[in-house]
matplotlib code that plots the C-alpha trace (Angstrom):
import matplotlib.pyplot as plt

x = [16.6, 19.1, 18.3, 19.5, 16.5, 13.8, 11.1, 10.5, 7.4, 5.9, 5.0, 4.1, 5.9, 3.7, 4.7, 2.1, 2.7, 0.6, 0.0, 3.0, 4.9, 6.4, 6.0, 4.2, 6.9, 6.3, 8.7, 8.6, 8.0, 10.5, 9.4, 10.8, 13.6, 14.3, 14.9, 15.1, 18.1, 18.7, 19.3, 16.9, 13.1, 11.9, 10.0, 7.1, 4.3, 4.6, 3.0, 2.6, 0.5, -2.6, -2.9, -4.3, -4.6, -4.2, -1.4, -3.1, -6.0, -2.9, -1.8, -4.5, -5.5, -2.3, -2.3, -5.5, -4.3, -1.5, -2.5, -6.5, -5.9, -8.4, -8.8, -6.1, -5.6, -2.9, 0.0, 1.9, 2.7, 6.3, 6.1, 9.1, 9.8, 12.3, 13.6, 15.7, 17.0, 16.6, 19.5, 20.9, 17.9, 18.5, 15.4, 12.0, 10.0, 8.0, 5.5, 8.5, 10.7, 9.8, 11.3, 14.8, 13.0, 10.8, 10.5, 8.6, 6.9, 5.8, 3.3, 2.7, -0.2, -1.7, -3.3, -7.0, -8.0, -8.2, -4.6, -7.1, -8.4, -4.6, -4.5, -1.7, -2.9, -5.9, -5.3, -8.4, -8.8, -5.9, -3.4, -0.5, 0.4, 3.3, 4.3, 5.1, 5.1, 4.5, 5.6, 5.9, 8.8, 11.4, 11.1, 15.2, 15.9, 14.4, 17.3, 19.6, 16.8, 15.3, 17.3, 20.1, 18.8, 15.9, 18.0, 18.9, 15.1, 14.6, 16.9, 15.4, 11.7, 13.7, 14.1, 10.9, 8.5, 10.9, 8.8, 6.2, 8.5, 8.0]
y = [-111.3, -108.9, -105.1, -105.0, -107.7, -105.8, -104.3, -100.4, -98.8, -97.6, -93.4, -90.3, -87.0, -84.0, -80.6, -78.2, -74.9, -71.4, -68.7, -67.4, -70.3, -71.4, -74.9, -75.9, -77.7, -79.0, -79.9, -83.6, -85.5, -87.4, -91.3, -94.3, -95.2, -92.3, -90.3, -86.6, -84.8, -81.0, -78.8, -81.0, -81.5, -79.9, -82.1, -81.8, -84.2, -87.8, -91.1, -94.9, -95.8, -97.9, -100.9, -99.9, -96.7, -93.7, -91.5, -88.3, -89.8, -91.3, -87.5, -86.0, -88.3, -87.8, -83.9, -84.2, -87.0, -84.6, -81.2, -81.0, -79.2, -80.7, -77.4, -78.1, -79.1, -81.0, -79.3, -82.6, -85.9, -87.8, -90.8, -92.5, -94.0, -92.9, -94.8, -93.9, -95.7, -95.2, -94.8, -97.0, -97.5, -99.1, -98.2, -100.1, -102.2, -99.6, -100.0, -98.8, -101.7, -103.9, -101.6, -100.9, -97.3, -95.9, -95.2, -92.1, -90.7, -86.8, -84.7, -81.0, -79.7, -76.0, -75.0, -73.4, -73.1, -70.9, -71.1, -71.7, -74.8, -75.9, -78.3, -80.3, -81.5, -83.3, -86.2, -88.5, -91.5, -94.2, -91.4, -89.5, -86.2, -85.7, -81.9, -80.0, -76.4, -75.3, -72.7, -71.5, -71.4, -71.4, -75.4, -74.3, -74.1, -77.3, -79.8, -78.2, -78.3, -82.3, -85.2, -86.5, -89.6, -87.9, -85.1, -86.7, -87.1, -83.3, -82.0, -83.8, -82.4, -78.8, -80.1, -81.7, -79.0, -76.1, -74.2, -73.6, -71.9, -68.7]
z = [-32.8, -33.2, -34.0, -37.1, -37.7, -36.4, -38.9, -39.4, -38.0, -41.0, -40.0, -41.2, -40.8, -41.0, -42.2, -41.1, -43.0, -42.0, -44.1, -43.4, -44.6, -41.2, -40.3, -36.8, -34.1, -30.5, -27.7, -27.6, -24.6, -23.4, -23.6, -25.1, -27.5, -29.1, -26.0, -26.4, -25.6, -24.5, -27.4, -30.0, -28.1, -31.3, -34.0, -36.3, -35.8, -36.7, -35.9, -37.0, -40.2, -39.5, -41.6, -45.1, -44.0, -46.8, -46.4, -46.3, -43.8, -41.1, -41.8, -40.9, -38.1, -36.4, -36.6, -34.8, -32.3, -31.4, -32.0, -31.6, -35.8, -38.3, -40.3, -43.1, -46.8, -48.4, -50.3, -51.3, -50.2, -50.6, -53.2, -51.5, -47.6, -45.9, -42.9, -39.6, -37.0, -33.2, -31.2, -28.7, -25.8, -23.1, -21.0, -19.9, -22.8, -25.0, -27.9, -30.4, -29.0, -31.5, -34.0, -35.3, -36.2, -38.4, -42.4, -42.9, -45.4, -45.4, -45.9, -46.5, -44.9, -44.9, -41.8, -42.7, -38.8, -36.0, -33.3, -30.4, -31.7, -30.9, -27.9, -27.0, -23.6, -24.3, -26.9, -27.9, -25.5, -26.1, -27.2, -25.0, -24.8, -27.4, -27.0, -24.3, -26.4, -29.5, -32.0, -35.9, -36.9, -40.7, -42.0, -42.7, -39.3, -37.6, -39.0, -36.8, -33.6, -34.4, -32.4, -34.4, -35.8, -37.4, -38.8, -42.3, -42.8, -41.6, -44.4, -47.1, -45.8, -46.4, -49.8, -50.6, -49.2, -48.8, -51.7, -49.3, -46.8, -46.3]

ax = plt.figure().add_subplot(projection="3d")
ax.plot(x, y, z, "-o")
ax.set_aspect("equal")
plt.show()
């Protein structure tokens, strides 16, 4: 099977807005196919879709799985997918390998909770650390800070959610 062949990972991209109106983004471990390179380790959460699962529960289920954050409510939700592809891997087998990439689709969360509650280094049994470090920062300026081949899907979460920007 060639990779052009391979399925997407259906996902979900979550933009985690405070009151302020900046977006929550971690330093990504470095694992798998797409591999992170100096200069772009920052991302905003994402993971894979369960079967049948309701967009705004896989949302809210990975914000917790990565972030310990249940406290939030839900702004808006893109209708469309939107996929990416990883780049070139060459590295061990990995659970994405079965994948040509991912196609996303996003949701805009409000965070409603207390910062302490944040934990990125204790995930829920079965689930890996994702970020190394966190921060708030302008939804504008994380394009320009995500991995390359996410980047196209960065810019069009600017557009989509960008009125909740501070």
């Amino acid at each position: 099977m060639t990779e052009a062949s391979l399925p997407y990972r259906p996902n979900v991209g979550i933009a985690l807005f405070n009151a302020a109106g900046l977006v929550f983004a971690g330093t990504a471990v470095n694992d798998g196919p797409e591999v992170v390179r100096t200069g772009y380790e920052w991302q905003m959460p994402q993971g894979g879709i369960d079967p049948d699962e309701d967009i705004e529960a896989a949302a809210r289920r990975e914000l917790w799985e990565e972030t310990g954050i249940s406290e939030v409510s839900v702004l808006a939700v893109t209708e469309d997918w939107w996929p990416y592809d990883f780049p070139p891997y060459g590295g061990r087998a990995h659970k994405l390998s079965a994948f040509r990439g991912q196609t996303q689709r996003w949701a805009a969360l409000r965070f409603e909770g207390d910062e302490a509650a944040i934990d990125l280094t204790r995930p829920p049994a079965g689930c890996v650390v994702e970020f190394t470090s966190w921060a708030w920062v302008p939804l504008r300026s994380l394009p320009a800070r995500v991995m390359p081949h996410k980047r196209a899907n960065y810019e069009r979460v600017v557009e989509a959610f960008g009125r909740f920007a501070g």
